[in-house]
C-alpha positions in Angstrom: 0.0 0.0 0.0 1.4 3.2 -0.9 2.6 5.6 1.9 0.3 8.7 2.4 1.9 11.8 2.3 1.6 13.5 5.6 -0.3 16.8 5.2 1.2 19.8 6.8 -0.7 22.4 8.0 -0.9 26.1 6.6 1.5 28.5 8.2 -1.2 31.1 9.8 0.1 34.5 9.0 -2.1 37.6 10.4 -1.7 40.9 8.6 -3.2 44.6 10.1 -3.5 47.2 7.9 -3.9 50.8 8.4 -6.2 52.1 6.1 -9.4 50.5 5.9 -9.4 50.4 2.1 -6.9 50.0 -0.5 -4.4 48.1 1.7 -6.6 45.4 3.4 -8.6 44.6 0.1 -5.0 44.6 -2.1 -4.2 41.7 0.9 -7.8 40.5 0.5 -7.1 40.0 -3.2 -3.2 38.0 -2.8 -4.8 35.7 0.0 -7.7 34.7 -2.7 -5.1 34.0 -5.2 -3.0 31.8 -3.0 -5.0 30.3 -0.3 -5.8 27.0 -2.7 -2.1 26.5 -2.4 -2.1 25.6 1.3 0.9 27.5 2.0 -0.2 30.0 4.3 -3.5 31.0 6.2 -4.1 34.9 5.8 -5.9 36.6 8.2 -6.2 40.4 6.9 -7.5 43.7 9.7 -9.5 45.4 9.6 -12.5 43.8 8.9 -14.2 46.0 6.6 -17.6 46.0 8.3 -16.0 47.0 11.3 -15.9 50.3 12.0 -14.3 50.3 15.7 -11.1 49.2 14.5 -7.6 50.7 15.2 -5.6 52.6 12.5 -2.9 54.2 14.3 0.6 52.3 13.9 1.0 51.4 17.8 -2.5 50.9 18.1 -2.1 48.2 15.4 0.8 47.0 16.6 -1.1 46.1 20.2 -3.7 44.2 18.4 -0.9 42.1 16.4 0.8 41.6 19.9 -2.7 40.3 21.2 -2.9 37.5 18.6 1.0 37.2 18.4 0.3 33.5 19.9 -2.5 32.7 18.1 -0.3 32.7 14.9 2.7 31.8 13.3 3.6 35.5 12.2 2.1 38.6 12.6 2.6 41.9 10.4 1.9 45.5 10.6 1.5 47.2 7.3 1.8 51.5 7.6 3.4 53.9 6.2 4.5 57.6 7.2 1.9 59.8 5.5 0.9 62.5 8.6 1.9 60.4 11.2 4.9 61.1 13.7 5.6 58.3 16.5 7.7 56.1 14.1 10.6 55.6 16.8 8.2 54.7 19.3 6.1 52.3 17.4 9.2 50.3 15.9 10.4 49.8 19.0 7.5 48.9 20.7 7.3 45.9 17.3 10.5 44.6 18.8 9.1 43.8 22.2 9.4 40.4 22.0 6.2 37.8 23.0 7.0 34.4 23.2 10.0 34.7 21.2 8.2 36.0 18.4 7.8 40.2 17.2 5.6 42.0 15.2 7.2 42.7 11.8 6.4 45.8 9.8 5.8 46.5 6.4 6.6 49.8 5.9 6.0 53.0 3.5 7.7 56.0 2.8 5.7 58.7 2.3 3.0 56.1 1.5 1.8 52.1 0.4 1.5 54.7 -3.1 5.3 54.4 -3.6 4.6 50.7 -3.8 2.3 50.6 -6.4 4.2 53.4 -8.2 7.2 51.1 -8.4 5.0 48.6 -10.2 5.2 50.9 -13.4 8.3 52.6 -12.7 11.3 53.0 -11.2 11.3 56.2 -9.2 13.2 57.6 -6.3 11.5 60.8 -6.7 10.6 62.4 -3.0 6.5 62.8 -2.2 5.4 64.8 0.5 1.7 63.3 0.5 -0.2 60.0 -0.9 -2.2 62.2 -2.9 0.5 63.9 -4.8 1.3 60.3 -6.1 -1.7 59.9 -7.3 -1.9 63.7 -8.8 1.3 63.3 -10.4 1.8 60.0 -11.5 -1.3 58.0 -11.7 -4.4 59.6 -12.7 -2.0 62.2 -15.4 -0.6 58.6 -16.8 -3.5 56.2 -19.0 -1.0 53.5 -18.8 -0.8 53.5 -14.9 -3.7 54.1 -13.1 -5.8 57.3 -14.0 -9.3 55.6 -11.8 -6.9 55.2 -8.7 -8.1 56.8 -5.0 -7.6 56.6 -1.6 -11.7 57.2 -1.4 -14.2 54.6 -1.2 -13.7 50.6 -2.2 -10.9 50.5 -4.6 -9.3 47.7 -5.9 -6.0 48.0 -7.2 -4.7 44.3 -7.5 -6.3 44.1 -10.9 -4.8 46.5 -12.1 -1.2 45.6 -10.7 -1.2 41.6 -9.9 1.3 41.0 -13.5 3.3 43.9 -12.5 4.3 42.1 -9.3 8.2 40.8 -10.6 8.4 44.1 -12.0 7.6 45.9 -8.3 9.8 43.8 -6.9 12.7 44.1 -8.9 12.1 48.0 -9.2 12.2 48.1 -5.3 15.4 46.2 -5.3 16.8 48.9 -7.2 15.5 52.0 -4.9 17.0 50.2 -1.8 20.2 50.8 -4.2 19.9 54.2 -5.2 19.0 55.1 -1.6 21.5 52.9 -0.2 23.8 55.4 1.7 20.6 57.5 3.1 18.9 53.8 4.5 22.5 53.2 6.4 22.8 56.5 7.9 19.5 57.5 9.0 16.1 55.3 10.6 13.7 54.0 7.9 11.1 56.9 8.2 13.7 59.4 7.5 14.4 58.4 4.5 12.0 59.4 1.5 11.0 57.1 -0.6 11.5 53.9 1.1 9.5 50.6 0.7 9.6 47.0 2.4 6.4 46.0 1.2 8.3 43.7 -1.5 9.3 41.8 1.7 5.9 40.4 2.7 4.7 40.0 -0.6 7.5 37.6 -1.6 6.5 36.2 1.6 3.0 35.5 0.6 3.6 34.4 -3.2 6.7 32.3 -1.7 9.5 33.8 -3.8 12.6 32.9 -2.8 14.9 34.9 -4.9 17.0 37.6 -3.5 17.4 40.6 -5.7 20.1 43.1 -5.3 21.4 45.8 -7.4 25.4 46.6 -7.5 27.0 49.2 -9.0 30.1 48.1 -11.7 33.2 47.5 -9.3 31.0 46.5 -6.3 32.0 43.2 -4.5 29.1 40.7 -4.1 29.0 37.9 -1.9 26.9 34.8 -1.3 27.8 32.1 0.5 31.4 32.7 0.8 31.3 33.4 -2.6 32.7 36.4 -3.8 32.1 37.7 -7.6 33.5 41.4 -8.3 32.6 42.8 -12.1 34.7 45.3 -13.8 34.7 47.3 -17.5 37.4 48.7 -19.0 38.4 49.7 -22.3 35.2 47.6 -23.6 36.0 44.9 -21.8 34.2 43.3 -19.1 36.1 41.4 -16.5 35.1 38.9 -13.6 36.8 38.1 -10.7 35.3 35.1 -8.8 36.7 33.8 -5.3 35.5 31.2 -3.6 36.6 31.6 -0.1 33.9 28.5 1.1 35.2 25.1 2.3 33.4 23.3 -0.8 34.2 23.5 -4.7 31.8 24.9 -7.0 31.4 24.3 -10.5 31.3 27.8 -12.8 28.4 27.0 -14.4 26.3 26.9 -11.3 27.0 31.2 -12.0 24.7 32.7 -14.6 25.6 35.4 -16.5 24.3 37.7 -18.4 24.5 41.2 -20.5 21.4 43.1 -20.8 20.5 45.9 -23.7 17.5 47.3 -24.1 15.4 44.7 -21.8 17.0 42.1 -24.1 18.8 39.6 -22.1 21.9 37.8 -23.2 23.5 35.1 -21.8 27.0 34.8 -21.6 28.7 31.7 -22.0 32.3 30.8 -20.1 34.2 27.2 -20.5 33.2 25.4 -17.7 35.5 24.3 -14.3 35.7 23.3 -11.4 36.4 26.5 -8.3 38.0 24.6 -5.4 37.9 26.0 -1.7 40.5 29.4 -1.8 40.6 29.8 -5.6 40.0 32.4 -7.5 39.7 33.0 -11.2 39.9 35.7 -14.0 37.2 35.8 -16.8 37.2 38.1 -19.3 34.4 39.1 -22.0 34.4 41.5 -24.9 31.2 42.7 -25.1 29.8 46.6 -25.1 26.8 46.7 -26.2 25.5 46.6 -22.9 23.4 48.7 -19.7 24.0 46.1 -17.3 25.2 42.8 -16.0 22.6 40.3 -13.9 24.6 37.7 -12.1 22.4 34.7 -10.9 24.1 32.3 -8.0 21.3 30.1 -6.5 18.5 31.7 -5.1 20.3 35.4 -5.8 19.8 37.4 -8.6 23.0 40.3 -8.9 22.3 43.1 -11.2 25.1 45.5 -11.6 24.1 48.6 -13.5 27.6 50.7 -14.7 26.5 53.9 -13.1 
């Protein structure tokens, strides 16, 4: 008789939003479109028929802490727009219940920035929500000229194939703002998104994208891959500084032009433990590099 497969349980998950709108019904939407997978078990506040719910960011960070033990994770999903006691909420989020914290999803000026980045890449600074929505969505017929932050609206139709293309565009404003996000807390730094984080989450993505400029070192796994151009030609330098070999073509990589992606194709060998190796390419035609290593996806842009 053949073996049953045991069945494991959904991991619960237990999201608060702030507004009562456009942020609980874009999680309303995801959890419809994965909960046949069985992966995870959304619960989304507010409720929308409840109108006693809280909507400041440590008042819905004390309801997460209430149900922090009746889940497997709990988020908090706010962003700056008008409100001031950032410091104070994000610490109280780190109080930790039962070896678990609240973890926060967070905006800057506004959950706006995130849908903006599923159209664009901007790092443009907004002082309000609705100058998002003045300046980019409703002027622009090809990104979202119905959107508001009034009444019932849906936005995940709109934006649910633009997903990769959020995620990857938020990869690369974590880069451009790189410096200001090191130096300074989260809500002072203008635009800022980590909304990419829990969405991932939710549509369980795996891959890890991060943007380099030309020159940069990056590392995975002891694995160290450093990308140069000079004089037309672009150079690798690849270290493996781990205890195990690695074969080269394990590393993708890639030139892109004009959205066109093209691979580039190196003789295969083996790296042992401590080795490091020189590859070079002519190629010049080219805007940037995208390095893939495993779960990591490298793209290294040359300015």
């Amino acid at each position: 008789m053949k073996k049953r497969r045991k069945r494991v349980p959904p991991k619960t998950i237990f999201i608060a939003c702030e507004g009562k709108n456009t942020e609980p019904i874009y999680f309303e939407r995801i959890k419809e479109q994965i909960e046949d997978d069985n992966i995870f078990a959304l619960t989304i506040y507010p409720d929308r028929d409840n109108d006693s719910h809280k909507s400041d960011p440590i008042g819905l960070i004390k309801e997460a802490q209430k149900r922090i033990n009746y889940f497997d994770e709990v988020w908090v999903v706010y962003d700056k727009d008008g409100y001031t006691k950032h410091k104070e909420a994000l610490a109280l989020a780190q109080n930790e219940i039962c070896d678990k914290v609240v973890n926060i999803a967070f905006s800057s000026i506004s959950f706006e920035h995130w849908v903006l980045l599923h159209f664009e890449k901007n790092a443009e600074s907004f002082n309000k929500s609705q100058e998002i929505i003045d300046q980019k969505f409703i002027t622009n017929e090809n990104y979202f000229p119905s959107y508001s932050k009034r009444g019932d609206i849906d936005i995940y139709p709109k934006i649910k194939d633009l997903t990769n293309t959020a995620l990857e565009n938020t990869a690369w404003l974590r880069y451009i703002k790189k410096a200001d996000i090191n130096s300074n807390p989260i809500f002072d730094v203008n635009p800022f998104t980590d909304v990419d984080v829990l969405v991932k989450k939710l549509f369980n993505i795996d891959e890890n994208i991060s943007y380099y400029l030309i020159g940069d070192i990056m590392s995975f796994d002891d694995v160290n891959i450093k990308a140069t151009y000079v004089n037309g030609e672009l150079n690798f330098e690849i270290n493996n500084a781990s205890l195990n070999a690695i074969v080269l073509n394990e590393i993708q990589f890639s030139v892109v032009e004009n959205d066109l992606e093209k691979s580039l194709i190196f003789d295969n060998q083996v790296l042992m433990p401590n080795i490091s190796i020189h590859v070079e390419v002519v190629e010049s035609d080219f805007s940037k590099v995208v390095i893939r290593f495993r779960n990591n996806r490298f793209v290294v842009v040359l300015e």
